[in-house]
C-alpha positions as CSV (number, residue, x, y, z in Angstrom):
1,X,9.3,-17.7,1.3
2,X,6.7,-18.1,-1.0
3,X,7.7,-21.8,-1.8
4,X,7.0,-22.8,1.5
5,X,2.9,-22.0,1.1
6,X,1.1,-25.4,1.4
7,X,-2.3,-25.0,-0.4
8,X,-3.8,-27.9,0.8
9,X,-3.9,-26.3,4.3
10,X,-7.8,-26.5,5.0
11,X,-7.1,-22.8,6.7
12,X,-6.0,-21.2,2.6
13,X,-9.9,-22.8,1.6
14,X,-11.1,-19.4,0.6
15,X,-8.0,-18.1,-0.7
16,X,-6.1,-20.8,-2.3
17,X,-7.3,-20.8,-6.4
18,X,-6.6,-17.0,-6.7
19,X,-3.3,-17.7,-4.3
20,X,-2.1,-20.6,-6.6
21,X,-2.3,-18.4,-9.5
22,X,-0.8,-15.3,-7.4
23,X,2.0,-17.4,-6.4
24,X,2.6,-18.6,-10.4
25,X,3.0,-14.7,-11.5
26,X,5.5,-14.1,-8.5
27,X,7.6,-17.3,-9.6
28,X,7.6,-15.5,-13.3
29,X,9.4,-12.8,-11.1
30,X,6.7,-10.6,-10.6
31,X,6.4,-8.3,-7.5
32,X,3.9,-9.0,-5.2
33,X,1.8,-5.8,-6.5
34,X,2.3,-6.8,-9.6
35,X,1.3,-10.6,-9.0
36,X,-1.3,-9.0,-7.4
37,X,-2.9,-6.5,-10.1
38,X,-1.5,-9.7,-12.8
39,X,-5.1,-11.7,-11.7
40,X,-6.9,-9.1,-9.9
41,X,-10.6,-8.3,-10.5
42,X,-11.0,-6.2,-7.4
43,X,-11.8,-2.2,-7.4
44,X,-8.4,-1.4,-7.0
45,X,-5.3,-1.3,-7.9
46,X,-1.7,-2.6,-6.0
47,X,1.3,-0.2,-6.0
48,X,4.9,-0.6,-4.2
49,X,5.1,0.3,-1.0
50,X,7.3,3.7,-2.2
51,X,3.7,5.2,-3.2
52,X,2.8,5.9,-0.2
53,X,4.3,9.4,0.7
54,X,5.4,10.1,4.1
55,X,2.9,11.2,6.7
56,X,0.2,10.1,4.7
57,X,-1.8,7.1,7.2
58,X,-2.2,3.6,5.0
59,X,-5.5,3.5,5.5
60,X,-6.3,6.5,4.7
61,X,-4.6,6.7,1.0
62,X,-6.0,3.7,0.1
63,X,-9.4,5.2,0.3
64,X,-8.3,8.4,-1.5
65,X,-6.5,6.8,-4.0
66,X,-8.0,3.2,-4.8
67,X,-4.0,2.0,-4.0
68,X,-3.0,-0.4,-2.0
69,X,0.9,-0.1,-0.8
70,X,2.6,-3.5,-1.2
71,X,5.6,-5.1,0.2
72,X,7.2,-8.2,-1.5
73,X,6.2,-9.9,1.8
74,X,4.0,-13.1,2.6
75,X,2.3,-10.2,5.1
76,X,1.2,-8.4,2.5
77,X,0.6,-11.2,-0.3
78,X,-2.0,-12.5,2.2
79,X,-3.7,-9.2,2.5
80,X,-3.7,-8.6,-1.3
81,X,-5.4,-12.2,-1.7
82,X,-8.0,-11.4,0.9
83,X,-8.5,-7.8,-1.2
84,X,-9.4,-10.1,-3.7
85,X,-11.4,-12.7,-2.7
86,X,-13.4,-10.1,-0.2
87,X,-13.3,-6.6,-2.6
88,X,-16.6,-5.3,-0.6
89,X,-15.5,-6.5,3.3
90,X,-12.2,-5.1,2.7
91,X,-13.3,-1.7,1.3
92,X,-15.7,-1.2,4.0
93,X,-12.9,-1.7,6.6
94,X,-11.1,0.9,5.1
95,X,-14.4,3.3,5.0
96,X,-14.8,2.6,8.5
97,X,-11.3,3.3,9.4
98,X,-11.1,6.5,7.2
99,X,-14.1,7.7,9.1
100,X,-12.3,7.5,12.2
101,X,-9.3,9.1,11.2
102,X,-11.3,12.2,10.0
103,X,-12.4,12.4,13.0
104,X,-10.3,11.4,15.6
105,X,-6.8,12.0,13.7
106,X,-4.1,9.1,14.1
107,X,-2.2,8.7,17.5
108,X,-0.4,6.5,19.6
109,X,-4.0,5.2,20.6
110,X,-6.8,3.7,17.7
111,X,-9.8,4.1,19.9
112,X,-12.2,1.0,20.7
113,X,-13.5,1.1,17.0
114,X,-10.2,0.9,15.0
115,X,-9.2,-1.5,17.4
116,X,-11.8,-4.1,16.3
117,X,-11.4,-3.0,12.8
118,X,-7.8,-3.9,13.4
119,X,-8.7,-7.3,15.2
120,X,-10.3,-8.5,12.5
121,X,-8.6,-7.2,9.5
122,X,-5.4,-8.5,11.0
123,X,-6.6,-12.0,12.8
124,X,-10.0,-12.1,12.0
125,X,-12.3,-15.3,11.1
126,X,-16.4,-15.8,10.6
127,X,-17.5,-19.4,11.5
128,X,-21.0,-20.6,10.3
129,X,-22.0,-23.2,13.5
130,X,-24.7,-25.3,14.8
131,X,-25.6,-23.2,18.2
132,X,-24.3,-26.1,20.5
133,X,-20.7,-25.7,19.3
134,X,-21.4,-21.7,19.6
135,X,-22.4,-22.4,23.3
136,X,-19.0,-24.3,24.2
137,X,-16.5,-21.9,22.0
138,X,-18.2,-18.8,23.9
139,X,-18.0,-20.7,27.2
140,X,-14.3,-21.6,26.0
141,X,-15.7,-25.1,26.9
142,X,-12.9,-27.1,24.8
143,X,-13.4,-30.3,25.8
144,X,-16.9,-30.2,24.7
145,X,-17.0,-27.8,21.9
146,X,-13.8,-30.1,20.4
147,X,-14.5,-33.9,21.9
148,X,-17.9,-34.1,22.8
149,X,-19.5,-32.4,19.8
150,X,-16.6,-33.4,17.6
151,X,-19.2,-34.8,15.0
152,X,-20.8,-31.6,15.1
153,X,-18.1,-30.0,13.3
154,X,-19.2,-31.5,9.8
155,X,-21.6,-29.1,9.9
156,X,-19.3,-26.2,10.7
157,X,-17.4,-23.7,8.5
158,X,-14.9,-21.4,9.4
159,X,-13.4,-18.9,7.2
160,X,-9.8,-17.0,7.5
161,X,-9.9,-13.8,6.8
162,X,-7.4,-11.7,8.7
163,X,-4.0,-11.6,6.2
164,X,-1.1,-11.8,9.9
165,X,-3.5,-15.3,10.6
166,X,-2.9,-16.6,7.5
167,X,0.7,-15.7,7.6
168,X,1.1,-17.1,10.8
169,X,-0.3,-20.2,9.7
170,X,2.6,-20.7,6.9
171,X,4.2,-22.0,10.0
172,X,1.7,-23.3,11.9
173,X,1.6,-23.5,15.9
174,X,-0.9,-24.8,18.4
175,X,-1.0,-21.0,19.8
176,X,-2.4,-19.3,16.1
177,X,-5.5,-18.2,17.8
178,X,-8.4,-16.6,15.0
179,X,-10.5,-14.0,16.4
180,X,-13.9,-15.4,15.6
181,X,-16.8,-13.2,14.7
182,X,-20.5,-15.6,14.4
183,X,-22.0,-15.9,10.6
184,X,-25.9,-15.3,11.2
185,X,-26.8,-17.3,8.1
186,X,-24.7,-20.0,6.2
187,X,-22.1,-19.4,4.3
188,X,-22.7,-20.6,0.4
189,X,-20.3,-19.1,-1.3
190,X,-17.3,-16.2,0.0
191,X,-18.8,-14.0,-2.4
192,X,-22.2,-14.4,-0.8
193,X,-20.2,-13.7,2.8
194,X,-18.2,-11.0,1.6
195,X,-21.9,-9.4,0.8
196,X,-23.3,-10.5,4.2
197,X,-20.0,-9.4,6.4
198,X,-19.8,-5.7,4.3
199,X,-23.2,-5.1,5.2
200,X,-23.1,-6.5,8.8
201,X,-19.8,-4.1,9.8
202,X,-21.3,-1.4,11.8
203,X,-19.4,1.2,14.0
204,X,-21.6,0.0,17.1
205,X,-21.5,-4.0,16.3
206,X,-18.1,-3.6,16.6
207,X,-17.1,-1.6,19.8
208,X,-18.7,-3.9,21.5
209,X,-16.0,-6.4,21.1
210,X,-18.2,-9.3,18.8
211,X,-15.1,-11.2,18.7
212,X,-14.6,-15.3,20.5
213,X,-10.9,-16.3,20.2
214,X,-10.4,-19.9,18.7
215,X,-7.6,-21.8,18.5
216,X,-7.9,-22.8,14.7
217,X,-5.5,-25.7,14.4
218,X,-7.8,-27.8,17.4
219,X,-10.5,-27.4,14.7
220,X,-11.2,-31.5,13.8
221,X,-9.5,-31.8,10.0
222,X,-7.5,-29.3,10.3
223,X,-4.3,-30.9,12.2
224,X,-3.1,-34.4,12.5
225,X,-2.0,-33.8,16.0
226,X,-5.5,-32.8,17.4
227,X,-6.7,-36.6,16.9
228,X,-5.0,-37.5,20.1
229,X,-7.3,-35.9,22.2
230,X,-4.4,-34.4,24.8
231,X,-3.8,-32.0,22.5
232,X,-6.9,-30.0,24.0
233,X,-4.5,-30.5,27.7
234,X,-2.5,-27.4,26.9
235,X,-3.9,-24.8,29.5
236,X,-1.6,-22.4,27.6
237,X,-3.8,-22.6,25.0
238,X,-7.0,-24.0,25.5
239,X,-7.3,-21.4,28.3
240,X,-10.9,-20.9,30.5
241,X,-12.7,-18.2,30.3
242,X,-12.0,-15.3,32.1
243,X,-13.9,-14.5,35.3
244,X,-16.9,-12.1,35.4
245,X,-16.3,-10.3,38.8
246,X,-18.9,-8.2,40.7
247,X,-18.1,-4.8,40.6
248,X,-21.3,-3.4,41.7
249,X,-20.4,-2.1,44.9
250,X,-17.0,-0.8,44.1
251,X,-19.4,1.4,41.1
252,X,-21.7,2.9,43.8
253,X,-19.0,3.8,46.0
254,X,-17.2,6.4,43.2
């Protein structure tokens, strides 16, 4: 499975030198943790998935511990390269979510703020944008935000950074839709967003849903098949936005 990465995918920017030399260690027949721990400089350490005792939540070791469980899977070879490539995002994630397991306990339900923690540790994506092509993604105004303002896009950068959308992408399908969260200043470097993004997570930020879903692979560059413009046709996909209905006078009458 791990053969079948293509690392000139415009999507594995962010991850792909540390990846390339991830992927090396595991074809030296390395376990993922070890790959992993093999070229890591992050604050902490990759162990198999057997470390993690029963009963205990993931989330929750991995902030008492500094260990990450790890399956030999692409799932979890994507999270470990995102660990390293964004040490101080991914450790406040796991603050956030260790908070609310102290004090809420796990159940069948995360609660609004695990949720978006979730969101965007699993499918999650910051995109540094000129406001117009903001304007058209939150309108989900495709055929502007991805014809008209096509040029636009030159100026745009979008980073992966949930580990299940970039092991979606290992197969890639026009669906694969990134939950997009707005970079307020441009992105220089990942370490410089990793910095920005650790500091920007905030319990309140988040609950209130600050995600914009994109399809990634209509992104101009980033699939052959979006330069025939009826790729953007696909209501499926490229769906409107959902109706804001009045509920004023349904409220007053509880």
């Amino acid at each position: 499975m791990f053969r079948q990465l293509d690392w000139k995918a415009r999507w594995l920017d962010a991850i792909r030198d540390q990846g390339v030399s991830v992927q090396r260690e595991l074809f030296e027949g390395k376990t993922v943790a070890q790959a992993l721990n093999a070229v890591s400089t992050a604050p902490i350490h990759f162990v198999p998935q057997t470390d993690l005792p029963d009963g205990t939540a993931y989330e929750q070791f991995i902030f008492d511990t500094g260990r990450v469980p790890t399956r030999d899977n692409l799932h979890d070879f994507f999270n470990g390269l995102v660990w390293l490539q964004f040490p101080l995002t991914k450790r406040r994630l796991n603050q956030l979510q260790a908070q609310a397991i102290a004090a809420d306990g796990v159940g069948a339900v995360r609660g609004p703020l695990r949720d978006a923690l979730t969101v965007l540790d699993e499918n999650g994506a910051v995109l540094d944008a000129p406001a117009p092509l903001w304007q058209a993604l939150a309108a989900r105004d495709w055929q502007r935000l991805f014809v008209d303002l096509r040029p636009l896009w030159r100026e745009a950068r979008l980073v992966l950074f949930g580990h299940a959308l970039l092991e979606k992408l290992v197969f890639p399908r026009k669906p694969i839709t990134a939950h997009v969260y707005q970079a307020q200043a441009a992105i220089d470097s990942v370490a410089s967003l990793d910095a920005w993004l650790a500091q920007e997570l905030q319990p309140e930020r988040l609950v209130a849903k600050p995600f914009v879903p994109l399809p990634v692979l209509g992104i101009p560059g980033w699939w052959p098949g979006n330069e025939n413009f009826s790729f953007y046709d696909d209501s499926l996909v490229f769906r409107s936005a959902p109706r804001k209905s009045n509920h004023t006078m349904g409220s007053a009458a509880l």
